[in-house]
C-alpha positions as CSV (number, residue, x, y, z in Angstrom):
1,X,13.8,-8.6,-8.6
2,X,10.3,-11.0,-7.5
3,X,10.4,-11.9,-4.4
4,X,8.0,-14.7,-4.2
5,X,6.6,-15.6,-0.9
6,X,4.3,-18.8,-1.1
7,X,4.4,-21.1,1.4
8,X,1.1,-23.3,1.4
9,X,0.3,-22.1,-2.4
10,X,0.3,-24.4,-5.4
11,X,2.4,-22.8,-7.5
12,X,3.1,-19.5,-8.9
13,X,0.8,-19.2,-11.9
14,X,1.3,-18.8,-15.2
15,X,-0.3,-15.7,-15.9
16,X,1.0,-14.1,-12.8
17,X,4.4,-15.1,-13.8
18,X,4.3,-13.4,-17.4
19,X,2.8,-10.2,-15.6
20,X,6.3,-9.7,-14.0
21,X,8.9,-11.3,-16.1
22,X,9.1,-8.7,-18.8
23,X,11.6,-6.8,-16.7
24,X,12.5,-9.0,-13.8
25,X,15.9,-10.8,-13.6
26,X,16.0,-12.6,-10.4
27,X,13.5,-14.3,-8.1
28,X,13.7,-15.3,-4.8
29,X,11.3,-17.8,-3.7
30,X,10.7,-17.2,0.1
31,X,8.6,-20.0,1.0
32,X,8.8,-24.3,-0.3
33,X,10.9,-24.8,-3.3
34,X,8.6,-26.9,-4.9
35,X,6.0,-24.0,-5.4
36,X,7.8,-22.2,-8.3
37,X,8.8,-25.9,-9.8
38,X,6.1,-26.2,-12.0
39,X,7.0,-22.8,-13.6
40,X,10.8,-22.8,-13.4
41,X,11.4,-23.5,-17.3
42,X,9.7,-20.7,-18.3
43,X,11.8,-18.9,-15.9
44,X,14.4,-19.8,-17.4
45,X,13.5,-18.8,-20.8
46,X,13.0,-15.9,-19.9
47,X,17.2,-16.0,-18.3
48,X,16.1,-15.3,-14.4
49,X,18.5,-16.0,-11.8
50,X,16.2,-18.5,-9.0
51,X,17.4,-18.4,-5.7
52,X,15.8,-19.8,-2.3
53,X,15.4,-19.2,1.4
54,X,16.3,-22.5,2.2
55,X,19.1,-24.1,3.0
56,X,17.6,-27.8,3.3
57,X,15.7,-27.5,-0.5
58,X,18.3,-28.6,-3.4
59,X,17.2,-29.0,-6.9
60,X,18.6,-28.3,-10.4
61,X,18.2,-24.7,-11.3
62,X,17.6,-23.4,-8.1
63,X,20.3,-21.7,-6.0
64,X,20.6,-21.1,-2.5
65,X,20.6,-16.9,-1.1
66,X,21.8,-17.9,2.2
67,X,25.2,-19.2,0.8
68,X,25.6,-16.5,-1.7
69,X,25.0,-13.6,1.2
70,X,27.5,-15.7,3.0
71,X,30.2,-15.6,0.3
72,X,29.7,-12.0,-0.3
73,X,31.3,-9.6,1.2
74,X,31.1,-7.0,3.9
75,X,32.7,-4.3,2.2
76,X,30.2,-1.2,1.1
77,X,28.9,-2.0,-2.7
78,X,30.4,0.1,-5.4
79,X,28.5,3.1,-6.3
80,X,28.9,2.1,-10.2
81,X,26.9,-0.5,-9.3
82,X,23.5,2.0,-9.1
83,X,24.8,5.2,-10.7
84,X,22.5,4.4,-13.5
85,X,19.4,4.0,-11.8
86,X,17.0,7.2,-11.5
87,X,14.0,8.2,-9.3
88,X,12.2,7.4,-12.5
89,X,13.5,3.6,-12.4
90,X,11.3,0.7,-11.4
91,X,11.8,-0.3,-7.4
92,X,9.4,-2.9,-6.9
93,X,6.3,-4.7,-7.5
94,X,3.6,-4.8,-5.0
95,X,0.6,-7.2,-5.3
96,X,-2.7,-5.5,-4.5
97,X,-4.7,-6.8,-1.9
98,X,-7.1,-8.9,-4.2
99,X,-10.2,-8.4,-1.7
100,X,-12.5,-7.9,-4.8
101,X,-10.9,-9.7,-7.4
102,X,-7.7,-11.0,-8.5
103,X,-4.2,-9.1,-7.4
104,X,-2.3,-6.9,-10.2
105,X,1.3,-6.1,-9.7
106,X,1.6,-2.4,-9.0
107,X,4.6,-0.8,-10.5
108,X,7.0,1.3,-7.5
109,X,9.0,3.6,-8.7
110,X,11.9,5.0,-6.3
111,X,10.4,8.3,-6.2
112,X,7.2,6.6,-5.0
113,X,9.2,4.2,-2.3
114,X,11.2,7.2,-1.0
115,X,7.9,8.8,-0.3
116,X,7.2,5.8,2.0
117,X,10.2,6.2,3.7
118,X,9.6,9.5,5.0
119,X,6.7,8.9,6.7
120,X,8.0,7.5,10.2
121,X,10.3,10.3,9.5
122,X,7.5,13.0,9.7
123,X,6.0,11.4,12.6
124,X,9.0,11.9,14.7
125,X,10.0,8.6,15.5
126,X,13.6,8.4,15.2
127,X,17.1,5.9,15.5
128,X,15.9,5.8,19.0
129,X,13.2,4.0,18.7
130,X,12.1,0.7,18.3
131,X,9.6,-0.6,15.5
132,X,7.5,-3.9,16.1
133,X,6.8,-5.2,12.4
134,X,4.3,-8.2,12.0
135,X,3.0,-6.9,8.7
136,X,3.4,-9.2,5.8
137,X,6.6,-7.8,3.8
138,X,4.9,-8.1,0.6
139,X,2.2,-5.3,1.4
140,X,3.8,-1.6,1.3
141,X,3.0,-0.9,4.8
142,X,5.5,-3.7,5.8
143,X,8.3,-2.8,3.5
144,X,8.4,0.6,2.3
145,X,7.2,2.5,5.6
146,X,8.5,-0.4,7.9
147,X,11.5,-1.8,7.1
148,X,12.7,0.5,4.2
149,X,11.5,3.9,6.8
150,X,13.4,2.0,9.4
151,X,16.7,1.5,7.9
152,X,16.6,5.3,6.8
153,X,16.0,6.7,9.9
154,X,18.3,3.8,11.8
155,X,15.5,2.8,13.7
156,X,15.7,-0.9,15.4
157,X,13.0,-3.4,13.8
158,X,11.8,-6.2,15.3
159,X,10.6,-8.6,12.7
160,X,8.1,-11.4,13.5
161,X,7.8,-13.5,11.3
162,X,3.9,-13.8,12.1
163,X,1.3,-11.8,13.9
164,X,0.4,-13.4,17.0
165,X,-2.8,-11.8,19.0
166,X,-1.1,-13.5,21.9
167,X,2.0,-12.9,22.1
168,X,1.9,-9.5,20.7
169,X,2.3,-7.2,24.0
170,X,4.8,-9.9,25.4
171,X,7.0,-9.3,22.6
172,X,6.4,-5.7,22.7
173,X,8.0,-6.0,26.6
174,X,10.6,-8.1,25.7
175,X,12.2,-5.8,23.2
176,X,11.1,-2.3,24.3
177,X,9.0,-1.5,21.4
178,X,8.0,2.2,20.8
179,X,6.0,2.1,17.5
180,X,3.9,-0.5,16.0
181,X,2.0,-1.3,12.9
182,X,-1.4,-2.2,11.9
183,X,-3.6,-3.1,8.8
184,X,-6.8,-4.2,8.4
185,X,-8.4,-6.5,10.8
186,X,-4.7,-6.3,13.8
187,X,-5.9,-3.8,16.2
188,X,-9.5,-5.7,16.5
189,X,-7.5,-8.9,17.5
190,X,-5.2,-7.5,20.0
191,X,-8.8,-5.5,21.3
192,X,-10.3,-9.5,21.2
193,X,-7.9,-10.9,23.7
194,X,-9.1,-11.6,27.0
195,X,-7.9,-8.5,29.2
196,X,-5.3,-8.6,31.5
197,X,-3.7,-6.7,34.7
198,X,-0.3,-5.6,32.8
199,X,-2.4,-4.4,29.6
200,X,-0.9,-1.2,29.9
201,X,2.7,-2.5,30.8
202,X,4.5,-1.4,27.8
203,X,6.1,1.5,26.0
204,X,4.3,1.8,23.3
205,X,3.5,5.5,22.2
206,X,2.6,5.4,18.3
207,X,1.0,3.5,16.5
208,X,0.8,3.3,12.3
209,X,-1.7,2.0,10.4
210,X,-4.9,2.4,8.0
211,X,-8.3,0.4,8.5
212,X,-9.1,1.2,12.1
213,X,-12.7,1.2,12.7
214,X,-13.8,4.1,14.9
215,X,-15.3,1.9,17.7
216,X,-12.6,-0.8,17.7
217,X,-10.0,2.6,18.1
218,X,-11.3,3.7,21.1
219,X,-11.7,0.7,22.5
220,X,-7.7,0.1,22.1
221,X,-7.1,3.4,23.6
222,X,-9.1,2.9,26.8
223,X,-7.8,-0.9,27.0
224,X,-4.1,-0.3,26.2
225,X,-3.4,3.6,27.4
226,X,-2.4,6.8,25.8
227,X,-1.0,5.8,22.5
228,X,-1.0,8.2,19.7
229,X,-2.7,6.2,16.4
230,X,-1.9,7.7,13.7
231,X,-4.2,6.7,11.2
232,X,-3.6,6.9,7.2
233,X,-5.0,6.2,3.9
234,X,-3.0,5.5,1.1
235,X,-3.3,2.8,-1.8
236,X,-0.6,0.9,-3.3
237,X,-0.5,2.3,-6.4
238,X,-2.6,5.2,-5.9
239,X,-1.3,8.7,-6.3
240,X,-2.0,10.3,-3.4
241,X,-2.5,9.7,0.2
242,X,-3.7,11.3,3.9
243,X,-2.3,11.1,7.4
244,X,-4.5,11.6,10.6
245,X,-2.1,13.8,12.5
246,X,-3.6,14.8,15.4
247,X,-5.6,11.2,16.3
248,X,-9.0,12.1,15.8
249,X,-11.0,9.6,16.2
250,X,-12.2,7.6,12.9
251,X,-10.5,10.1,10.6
252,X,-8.2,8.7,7.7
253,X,-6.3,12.0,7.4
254,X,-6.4,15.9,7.2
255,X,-6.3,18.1,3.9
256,X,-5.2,21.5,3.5
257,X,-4.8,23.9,0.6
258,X,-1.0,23.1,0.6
259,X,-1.4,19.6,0.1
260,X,-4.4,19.6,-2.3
261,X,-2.3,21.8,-4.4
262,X,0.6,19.5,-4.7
263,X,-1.9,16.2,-4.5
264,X,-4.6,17.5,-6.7
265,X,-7.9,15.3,-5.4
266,X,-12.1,15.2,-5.7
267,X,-14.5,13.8,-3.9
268,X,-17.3,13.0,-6.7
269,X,-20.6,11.7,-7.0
270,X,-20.8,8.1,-8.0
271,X,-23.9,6.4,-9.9
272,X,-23.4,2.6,-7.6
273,X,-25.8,0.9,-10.2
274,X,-23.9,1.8,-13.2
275,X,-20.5,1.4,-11.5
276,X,-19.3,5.1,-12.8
277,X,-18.8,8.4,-11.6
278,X,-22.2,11.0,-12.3
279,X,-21.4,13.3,-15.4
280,X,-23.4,16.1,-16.0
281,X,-24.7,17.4,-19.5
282,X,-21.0,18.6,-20.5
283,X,-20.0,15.4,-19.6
284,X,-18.0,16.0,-16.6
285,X,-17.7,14.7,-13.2
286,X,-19.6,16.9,-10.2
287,X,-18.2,17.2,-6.9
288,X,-20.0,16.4,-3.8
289,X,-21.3,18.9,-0.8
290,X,-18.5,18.8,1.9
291,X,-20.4,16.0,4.5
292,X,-21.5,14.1,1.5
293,X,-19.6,10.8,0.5
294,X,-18.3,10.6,-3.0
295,X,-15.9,9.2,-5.0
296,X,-12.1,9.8,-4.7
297,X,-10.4,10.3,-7.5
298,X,-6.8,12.2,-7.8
299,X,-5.3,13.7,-10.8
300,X,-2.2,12.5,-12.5
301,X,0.3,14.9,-13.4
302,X,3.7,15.6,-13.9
303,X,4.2,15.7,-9.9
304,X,1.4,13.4,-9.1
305,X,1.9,10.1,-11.2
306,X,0.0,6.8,-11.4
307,X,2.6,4.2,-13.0
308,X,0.4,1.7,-13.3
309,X,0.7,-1.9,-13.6
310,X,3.2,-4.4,-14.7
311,X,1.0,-6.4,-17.4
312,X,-1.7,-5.5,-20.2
313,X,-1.9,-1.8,-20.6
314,X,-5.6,-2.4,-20.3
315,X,-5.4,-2.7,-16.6
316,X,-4.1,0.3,-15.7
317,X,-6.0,2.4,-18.3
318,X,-9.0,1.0,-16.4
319,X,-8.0,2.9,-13.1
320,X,-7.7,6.4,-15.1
321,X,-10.5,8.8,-15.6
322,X,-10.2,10.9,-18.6
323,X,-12.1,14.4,-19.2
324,X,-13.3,14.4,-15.8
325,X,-13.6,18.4,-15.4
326,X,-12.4,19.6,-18.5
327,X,-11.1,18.1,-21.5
328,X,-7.7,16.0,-21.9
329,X,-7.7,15.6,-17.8
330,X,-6.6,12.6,-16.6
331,X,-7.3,11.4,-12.9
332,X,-6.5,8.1,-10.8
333,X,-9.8,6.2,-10.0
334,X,-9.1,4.7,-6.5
335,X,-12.9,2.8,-5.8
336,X,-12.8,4.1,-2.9
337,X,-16.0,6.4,-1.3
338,X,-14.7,8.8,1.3
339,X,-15.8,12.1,2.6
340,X,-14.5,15.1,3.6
341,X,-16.1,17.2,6.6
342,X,-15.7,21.4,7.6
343,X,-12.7,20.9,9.1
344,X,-11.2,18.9,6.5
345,X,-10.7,15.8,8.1
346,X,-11.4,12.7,5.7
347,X,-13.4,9.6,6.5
348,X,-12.6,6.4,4.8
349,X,-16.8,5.4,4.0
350,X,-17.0,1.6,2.0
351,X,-14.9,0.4,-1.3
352,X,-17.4,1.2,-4.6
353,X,-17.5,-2.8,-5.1
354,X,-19.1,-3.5,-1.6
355,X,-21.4,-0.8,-1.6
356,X,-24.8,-1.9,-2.7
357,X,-27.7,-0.5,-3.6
358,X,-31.5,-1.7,-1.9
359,X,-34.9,0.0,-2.5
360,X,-33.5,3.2,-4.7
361,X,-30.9,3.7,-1.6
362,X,-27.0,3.5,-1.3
363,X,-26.1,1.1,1.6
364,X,-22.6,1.6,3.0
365,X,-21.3,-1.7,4.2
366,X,-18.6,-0.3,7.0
367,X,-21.4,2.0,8.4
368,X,-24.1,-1.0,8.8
369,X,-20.7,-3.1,10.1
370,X,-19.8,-0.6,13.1
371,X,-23.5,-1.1,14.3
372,X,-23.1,-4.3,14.0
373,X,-20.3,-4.6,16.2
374,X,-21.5,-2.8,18.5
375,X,-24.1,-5.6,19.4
376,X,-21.8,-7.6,23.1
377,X,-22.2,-10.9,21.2
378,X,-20.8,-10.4,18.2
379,X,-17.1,-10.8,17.9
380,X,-16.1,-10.2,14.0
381,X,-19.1,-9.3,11.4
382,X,-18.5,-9.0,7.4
383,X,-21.7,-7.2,5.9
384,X,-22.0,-7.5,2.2
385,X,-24.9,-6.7,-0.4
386,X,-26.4,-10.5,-2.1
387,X,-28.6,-10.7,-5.5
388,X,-32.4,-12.8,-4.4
389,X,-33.7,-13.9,-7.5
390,X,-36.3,-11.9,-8.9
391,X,-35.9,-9.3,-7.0
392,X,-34.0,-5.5,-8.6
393,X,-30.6,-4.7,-6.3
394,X,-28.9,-6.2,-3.5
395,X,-30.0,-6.9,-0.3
396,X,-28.1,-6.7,3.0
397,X,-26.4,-9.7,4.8
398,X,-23.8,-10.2,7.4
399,X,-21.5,-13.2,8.4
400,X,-20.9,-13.0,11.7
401,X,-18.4,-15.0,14.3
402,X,-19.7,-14.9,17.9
403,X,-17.7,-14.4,20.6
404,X,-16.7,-18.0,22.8
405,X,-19.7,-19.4,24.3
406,X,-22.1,-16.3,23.1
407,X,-25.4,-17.5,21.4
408,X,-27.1,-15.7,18.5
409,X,-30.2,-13.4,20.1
410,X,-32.1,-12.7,17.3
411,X,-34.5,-10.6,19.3
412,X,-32.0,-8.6,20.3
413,X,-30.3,-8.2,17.4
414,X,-33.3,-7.4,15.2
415,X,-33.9,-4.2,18.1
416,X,-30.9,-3.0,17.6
417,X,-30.7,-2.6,13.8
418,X,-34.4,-1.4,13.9
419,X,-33.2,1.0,16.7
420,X,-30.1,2.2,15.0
421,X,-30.0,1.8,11.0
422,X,-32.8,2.5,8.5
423,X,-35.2,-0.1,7.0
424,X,-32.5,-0.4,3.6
425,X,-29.7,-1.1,5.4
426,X,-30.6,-3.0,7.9
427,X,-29.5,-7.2,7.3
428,X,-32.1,-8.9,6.0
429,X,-29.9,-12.1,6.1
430,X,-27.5,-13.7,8.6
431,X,-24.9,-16.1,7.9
432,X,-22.8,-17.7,11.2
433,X,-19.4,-18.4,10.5
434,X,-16.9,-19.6,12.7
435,X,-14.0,-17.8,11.4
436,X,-14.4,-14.5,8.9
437,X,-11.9,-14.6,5.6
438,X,-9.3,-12.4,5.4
439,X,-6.5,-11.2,3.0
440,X,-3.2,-11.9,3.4
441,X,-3.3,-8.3,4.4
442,X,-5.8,-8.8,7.1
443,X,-8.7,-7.6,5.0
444,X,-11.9,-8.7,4.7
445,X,-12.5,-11.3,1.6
446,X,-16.3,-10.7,0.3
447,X,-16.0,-12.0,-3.2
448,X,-16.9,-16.3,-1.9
449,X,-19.6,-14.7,0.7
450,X,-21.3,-12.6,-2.4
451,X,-21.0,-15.1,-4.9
452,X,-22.5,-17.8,-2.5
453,X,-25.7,-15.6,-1.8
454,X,-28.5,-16.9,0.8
455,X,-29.4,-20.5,-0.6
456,X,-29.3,-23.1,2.2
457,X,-28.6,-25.9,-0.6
458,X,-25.4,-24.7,-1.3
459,X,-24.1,-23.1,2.5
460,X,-23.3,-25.0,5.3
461,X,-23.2,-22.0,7.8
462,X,-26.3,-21.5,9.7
463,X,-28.5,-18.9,8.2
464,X,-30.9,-16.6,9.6
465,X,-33.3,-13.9,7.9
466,X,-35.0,-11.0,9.5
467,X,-38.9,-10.8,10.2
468,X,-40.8,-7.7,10.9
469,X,-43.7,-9.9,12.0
470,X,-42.1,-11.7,14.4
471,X,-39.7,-9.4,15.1
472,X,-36.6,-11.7,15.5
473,X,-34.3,-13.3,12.9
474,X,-35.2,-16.9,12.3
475,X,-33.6,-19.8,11.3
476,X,-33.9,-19.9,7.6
477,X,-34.1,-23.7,5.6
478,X,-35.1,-24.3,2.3
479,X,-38.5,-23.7,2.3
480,X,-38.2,-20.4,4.0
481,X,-35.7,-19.4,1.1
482,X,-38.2,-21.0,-1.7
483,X,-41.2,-18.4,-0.2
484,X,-38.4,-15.4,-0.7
485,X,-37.7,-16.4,-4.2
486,X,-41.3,-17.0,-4.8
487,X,-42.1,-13.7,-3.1
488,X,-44.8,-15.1,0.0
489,X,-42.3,-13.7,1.7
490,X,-42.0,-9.8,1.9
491,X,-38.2,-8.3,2.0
């Protein structure tokens, strides 16, 4: 089954399309018809079923769901109908995220989905309550812990059909809602609302997510009341995962001895430059101090598998690290740099693609961010590492959004990077946005802001630059970025 979901797209690619059709036999387009038009012989060559969401669309070769559900009938499906299907058996595809490149679809088995639909399960929430879902259903947050950990538990869900900042704690009053669910980027919007007197009207006590920056989490606790985040990290097809149990602040999860055994994981040292983990003269991968941040990697086993991706087998061998500690090992790479403190709490650090090295030092994007934010003007920031011609690395820049009716104070802003973040990291260049890029996923797009760089020719925003001699950042034209190039000016 594809369920396709593209309401403002183009059209469902080519490419894309041949990813999933070597084992799919029906799609369901979600969004306007006329988006899967273009590809809908080769759908058919391939003998897929095409079904819509829409009762006003009509076109050859397309079929309606809505009247099909409401010809079927309300009697429970025969078991025959699955007694062939194992835990072993493909469930779903999920798109990745695409934040650094293009999306792959990741292959879910049922083992893997039944996994997600434990975990409201384990944090006690139960037919009782009530879950408030404004997660897109194609990301595994939405449907494997949301709706597909609802329906086994018998919780109620209440399904927008899209976030709203706005109307987010009315809704939640209207229906009761217990539990909700964030990605990404949520929690900072509900945090950016103007405040109100009945912020803490609600009934809220859990809240499940991943991506929930340390600052932004406190201020949603003071703001909204006692609400118990718990806080996760997990990818979609990775092969293992952490839950912060106990709501400690900025943690992504707790390990133990228990779980390491059964989810065998390092943290490893990783060489940014060459985009690799460190070996050492044997060749193998070394393991960081605790407090240092390296490299997670997981190993695949038996108990612990990585299935992959649906497509060229060349994609998912590019995920696996072989001989990593001895030889014949095999371990999921998930490009993600985390670290792991005494009391074995993990901390989510920066993605190994937005990580940049400047001056011989490794510049961790989500650190220099959270200062960032910190600054009262400053609504959203996006830091990301750029190439200057001529010059060896990447230098630091952030696109900000300021807040309504806020004005950039370079003076200020310069004193507090210079005040709080070493000479590397600190953002040499400033790019004012009104609106940040995200995912469908609410994650932070970087690939268009890296790829764009600092030249004033070819961006629109307003761009600033930091000077140590002046001790502001500056309005940056042409010229000033012709005397960086040309290296009059110092970086």
């Amino acid at each position: 089954l594809l369920l396709y979901f593209a309401p403002k797209c183009k059209g469902l690619s080519k490419c894309q399309m041949v990813w999933v059709c070597v084992c799919v036999y029906v799609c369901v387009c979600l969004g306007g018809g006329s988006s899967v038009e273009e590809v809908l012989p080769d759908l058919k060559e391939k003998d897929m079923a095409v079904f819509i969401l829409d009762d006003k669309y009509t076109t050859d070769g397309i079929e309606s769901l809505n009247e099909k559900i409401d010809q079927a009938s309300d009697c429970p499906l025969p078991v025959s109908l699955r007694s062939s299907i194992t835990l072993e058996d493909n469930f779903i595809y999920i798109y990745t995220s695409g934040t650094t490149g293009l999306p792959k679809a990741a292959i879910i088995k049922h083992s893997r989905a039944l996994r997600g639909c434990t975990i409201l399960r384990l944090l006690n929430i139960s037919a009782d309550d009530v879950v408030y879902l404004t997660l897109p259903l194609y990301h595994s947050s939405g449907s494997l812990i949301g709706i597909c950990g609802a329906i086994q538990i018998g919780a109620t869900i209440v399904l927008r059909r899209k976030f709203s900042s706005s109307q987010f704690w009315d809704d939640c009053r209207k229906y009761n809602v217990t539990v909700i669910q964030y990605i990404g980027e949520v929690i900072r919007y509900l945090c950016n609302v103007p405040k109100k007197d009945n912020d803490r009207d609600h009934k809220v006590r859990t809240a499940i997510g991943n991506g929930l920056r340390a600052d932004v989490w406190r201020e949603f606790l003071d703001r909204f009341g006692d609400i118990r985040v718990c806080e996760f990290y997990g990818a979609t097809e990775g092969n293992t995962g952490f839950m912060n149990y106990v709501g400690k602040i900025g943690s992504s999860g707790r390990t133990n001895f228990i779980m390491k055994k059964i989810m065998p994981f390092n943290l490893v040292k990783y060489d940014i430059e060459k985009e690799e983990p460190v070996r050492d003269a044997n060749g193998h991968c070394i393991e960081v101090a605790t407090g240092e941040t390296g490299l997670l990697i997981s190993k695949i086993t038996h108990i612990n598998p990585f299935t992959g991706y649906a497509g060229s087998k060349n994609l998912t061998e590019k995920k696996q690290l072989r001989d990593v500690f001895r030889k014949g090992d095999i371990y999921f790479n998930s490009g993600d740099l985390l670290s792991l403190d005494s009391d074995n709490f993990i901390y989510f650090q920066d993605r190994v693609g937005d990580t940049f090295r400047w001056k011989g030092e490794n510049v961790a994007t989500t650190e220099v961010a959270d200062i960032l934010a910190m600054v009262d003007f400053i609504q959203e920031v996006c830091v990301y590492g750029v190439a200057v011609p001529d010059h060896e690395g990447r230098i630091g820049m952030a696109a900000i959004k300021l807040k309504d009716s806020r004005e950039l104070d370079g003076e200020m802003l310069y004193n507090h990077v210079v005040n709080h973040l070493p000479n590397y990291a600190r953002p040499r260049f400033l790019r004012l946005q009104n609106s940040i890029e995200i995912t469908g996923t609410y994650k932070q797009r970087k690939v268009t802001l890296v790829e764009e760089g600092i030249n004033p020719a070819t961006i629109r925003d307003p761009l600033f630059y930091l000077s140590d001699t002046k001790k502001t950042y500056i309005s940056m034209n042409q010229a000033t970025y012709d005397s960086i190039v040309s290296k009059q000016v110092k970086l």
